[in-house]
PLY file of the C-alpha trace (Angstrom):
ply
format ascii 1.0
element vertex 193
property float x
property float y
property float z
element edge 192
property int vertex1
property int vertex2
end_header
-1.32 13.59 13.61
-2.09 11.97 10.40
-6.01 10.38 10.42
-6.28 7.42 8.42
-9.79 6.08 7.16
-8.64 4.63 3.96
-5.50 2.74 3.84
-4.10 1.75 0.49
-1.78 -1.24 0.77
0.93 -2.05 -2.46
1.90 -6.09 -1.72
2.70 -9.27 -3.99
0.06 -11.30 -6.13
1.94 -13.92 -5.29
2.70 -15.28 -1.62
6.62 -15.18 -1.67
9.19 -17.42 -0.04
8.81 -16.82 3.30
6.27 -17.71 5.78
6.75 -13.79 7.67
5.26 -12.12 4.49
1.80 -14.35 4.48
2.00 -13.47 8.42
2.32 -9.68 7.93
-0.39 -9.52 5.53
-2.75 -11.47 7.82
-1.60 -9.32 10.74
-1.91 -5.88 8.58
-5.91 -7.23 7.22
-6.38 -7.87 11.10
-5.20 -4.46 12.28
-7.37 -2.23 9.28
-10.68 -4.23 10.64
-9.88 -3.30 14.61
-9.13 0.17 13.69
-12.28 0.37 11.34
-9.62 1.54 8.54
-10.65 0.92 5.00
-8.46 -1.53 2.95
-7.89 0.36 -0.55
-6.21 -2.39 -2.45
-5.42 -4.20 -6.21
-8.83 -6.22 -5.98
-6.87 -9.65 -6.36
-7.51 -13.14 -4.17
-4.27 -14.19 -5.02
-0.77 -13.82 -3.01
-0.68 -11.77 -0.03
-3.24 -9.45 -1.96
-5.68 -12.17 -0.65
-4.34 -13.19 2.42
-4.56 -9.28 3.21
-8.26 -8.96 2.35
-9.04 -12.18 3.34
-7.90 -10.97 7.17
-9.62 -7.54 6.98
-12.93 -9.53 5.91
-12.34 -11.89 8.70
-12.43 -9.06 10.87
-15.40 -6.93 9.29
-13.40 -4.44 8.10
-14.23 -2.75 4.66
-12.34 -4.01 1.64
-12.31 -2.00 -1.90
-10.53 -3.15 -4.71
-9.32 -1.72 -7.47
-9.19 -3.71 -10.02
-8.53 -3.73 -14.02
-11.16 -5.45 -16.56
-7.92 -7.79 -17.67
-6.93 -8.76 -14.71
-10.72 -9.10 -13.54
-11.58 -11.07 -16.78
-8.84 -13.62 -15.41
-10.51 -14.57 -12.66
-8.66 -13.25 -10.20
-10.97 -10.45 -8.65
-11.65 -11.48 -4.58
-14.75 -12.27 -4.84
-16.22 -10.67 -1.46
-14.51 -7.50 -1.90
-16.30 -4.41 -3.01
-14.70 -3.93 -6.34
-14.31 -1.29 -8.54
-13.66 -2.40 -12.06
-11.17 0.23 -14.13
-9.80 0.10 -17.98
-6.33 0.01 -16.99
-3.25 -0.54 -14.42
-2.78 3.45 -14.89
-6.71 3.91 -13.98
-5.95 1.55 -11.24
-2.94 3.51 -9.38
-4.88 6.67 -10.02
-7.55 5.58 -8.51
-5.92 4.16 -5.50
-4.10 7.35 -4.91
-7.43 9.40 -4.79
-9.24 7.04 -2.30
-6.06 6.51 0.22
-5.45 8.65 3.14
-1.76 7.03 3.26
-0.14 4.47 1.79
1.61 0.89 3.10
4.17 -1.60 1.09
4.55 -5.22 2.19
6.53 -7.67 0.15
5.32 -8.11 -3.57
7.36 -8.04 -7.05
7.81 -5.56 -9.91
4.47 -4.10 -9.62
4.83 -3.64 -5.78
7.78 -1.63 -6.36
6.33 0.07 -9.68
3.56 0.87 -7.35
5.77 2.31 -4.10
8.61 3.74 -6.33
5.67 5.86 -8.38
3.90 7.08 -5.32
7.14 8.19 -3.77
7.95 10.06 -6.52
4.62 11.77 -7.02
5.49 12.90 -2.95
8.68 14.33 -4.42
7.12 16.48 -7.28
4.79 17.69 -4.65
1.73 16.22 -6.26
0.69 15.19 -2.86
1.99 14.70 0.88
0.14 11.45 1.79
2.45 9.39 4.11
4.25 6.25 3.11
5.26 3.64 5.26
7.08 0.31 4.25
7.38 -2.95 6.17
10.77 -4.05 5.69
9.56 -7.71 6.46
12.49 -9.62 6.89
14.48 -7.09 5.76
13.06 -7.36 1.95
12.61 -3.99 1.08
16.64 -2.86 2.80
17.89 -3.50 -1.46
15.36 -0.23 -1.87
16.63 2.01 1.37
19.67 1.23 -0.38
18.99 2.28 -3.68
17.50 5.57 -2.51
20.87 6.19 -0.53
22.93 5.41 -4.05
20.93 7.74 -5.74
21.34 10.60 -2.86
24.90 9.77 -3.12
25.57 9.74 -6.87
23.74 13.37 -7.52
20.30 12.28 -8.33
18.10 12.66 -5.69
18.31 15.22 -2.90
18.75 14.54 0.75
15.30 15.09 1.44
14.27 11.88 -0.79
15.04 10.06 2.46
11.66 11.54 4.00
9.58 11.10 1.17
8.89 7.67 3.23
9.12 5.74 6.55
10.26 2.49 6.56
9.22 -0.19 9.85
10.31 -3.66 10.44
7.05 -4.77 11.95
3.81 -4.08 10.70
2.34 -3.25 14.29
4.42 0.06 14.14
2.56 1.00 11.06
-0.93 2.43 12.59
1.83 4.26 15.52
3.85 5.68 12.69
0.98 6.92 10.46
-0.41 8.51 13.87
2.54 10.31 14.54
3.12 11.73 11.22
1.40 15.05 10.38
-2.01 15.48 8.31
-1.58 15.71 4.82
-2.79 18.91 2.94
-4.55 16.55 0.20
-7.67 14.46 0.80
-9.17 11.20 -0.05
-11.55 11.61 -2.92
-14.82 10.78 -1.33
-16.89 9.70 -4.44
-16.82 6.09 -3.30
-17.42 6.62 0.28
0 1
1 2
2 3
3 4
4 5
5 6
6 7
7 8
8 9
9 10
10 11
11 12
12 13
13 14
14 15
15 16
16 17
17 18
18 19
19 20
20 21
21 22
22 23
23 24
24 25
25 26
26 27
27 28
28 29
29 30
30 31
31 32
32 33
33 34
34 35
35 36
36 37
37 38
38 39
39 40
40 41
41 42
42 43
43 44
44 45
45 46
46 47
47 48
48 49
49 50
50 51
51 52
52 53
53 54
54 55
55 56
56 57
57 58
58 59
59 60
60 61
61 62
62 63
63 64
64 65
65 66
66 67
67 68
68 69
69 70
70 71
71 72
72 73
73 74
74 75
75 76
76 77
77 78
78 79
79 80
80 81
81 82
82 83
83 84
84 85
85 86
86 87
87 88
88 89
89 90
90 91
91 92
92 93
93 94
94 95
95 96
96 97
97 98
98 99
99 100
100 101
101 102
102 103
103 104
104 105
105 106
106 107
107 108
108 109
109 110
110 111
111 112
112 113
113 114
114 115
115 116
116 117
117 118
118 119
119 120
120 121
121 122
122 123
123 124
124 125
125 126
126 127
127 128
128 129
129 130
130 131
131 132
132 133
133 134
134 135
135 136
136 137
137 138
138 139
139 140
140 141
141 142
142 143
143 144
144 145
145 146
146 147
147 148
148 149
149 150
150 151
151 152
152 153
153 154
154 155
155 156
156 157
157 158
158 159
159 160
160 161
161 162
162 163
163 164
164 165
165 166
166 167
167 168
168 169
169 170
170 171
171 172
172 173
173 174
174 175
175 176
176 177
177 178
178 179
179 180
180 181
181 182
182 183
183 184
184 185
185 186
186 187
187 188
188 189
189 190
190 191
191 192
């Protein structure tokens, strides 16, 4: 059983076409703050990275982001999250990883799946064994269940890529799913705590 007390969530800085992605990311934020799970997250107030903080605010929960000085500089830090400022977007994913007890993708764009693509493969080089779960909203993220398949099938990833994630359709399973997985070996760095 996998115990989650920092939650790092990848998701759009921008709100998306549908309607079902702003809902998820309310409904994830509200979830964190009932469970007392910490949002670990890209610091923004934009896109569903702010409708997801916004909720876990709403709800008390704890919000850190993780933010770099240029995007910070912008304006676009949330400005009632506890931030921590980096240097850059590597610092930033580095970062993340060493806070997070597991990691969630909603919707979001290139950096989204930069962000999910990157921490699945550091789970198949073995640098860690954190669980990843994705919330196939709407059925966005089926293009990348496909893609992993066409690599499996075309020689470039084993058949064990399948399990270097879980993938839900509703982000209500997600808390379940993390609960049934087994503890990772690696911990949260605590530094921040």
């Amino acid at each position: 059983m996998t115990a989650i007390k920092r939650l790092c969530v990848y998701c759009g800085s921008s709100r998306g076409a549908e309607e079902s992605y702003r809902h998820a990311a309310v409904r994830l934020g509200k979830l964190l703050a009932d469970a007392g799970i910490e949002l670990i997250y890209g610091g923004g107030r934009v896109g569903l990275m702010g409708i997801l903080a916004d909720a876990a605010l709403a709800g008390n929960g704890r919000v850190t982001g993780i933010i770099p000085t240029h995007l910070y500089e912008r304006e676009v830090a949330h400005p009632n999250a506890r931030l921590v400022v980096v240097a850059s977007m590597h610092e930033r994913k580095q970062r993340m990883f060493d806070l997070a007890d597991g990691f969630v993708t909603l919707p979001g764009g290139l950096g989204t799946l930069d962000e999910t693509i990157e921490i699945v493969t550091w789970r198949q080089l073995g640098l860690h064994d954190k669980p990843v779960v994705v919330v196939d909203v709407a059925g966005y993220w089926a293009p990348l269940a496909a893609l992993v398949e066409h690599t499996i099938a075309h020689g470039f990833a084993p058949a064990a890529a399948r399990g270097y994630f879980r993938t839900v359709t509703h982000v209500d399973d997600v808390l379940p799913t993390f609960a049934a997985l087994p503890e990772p070996k690696l911990k949260a760095d605590s530094s921040l705590a």
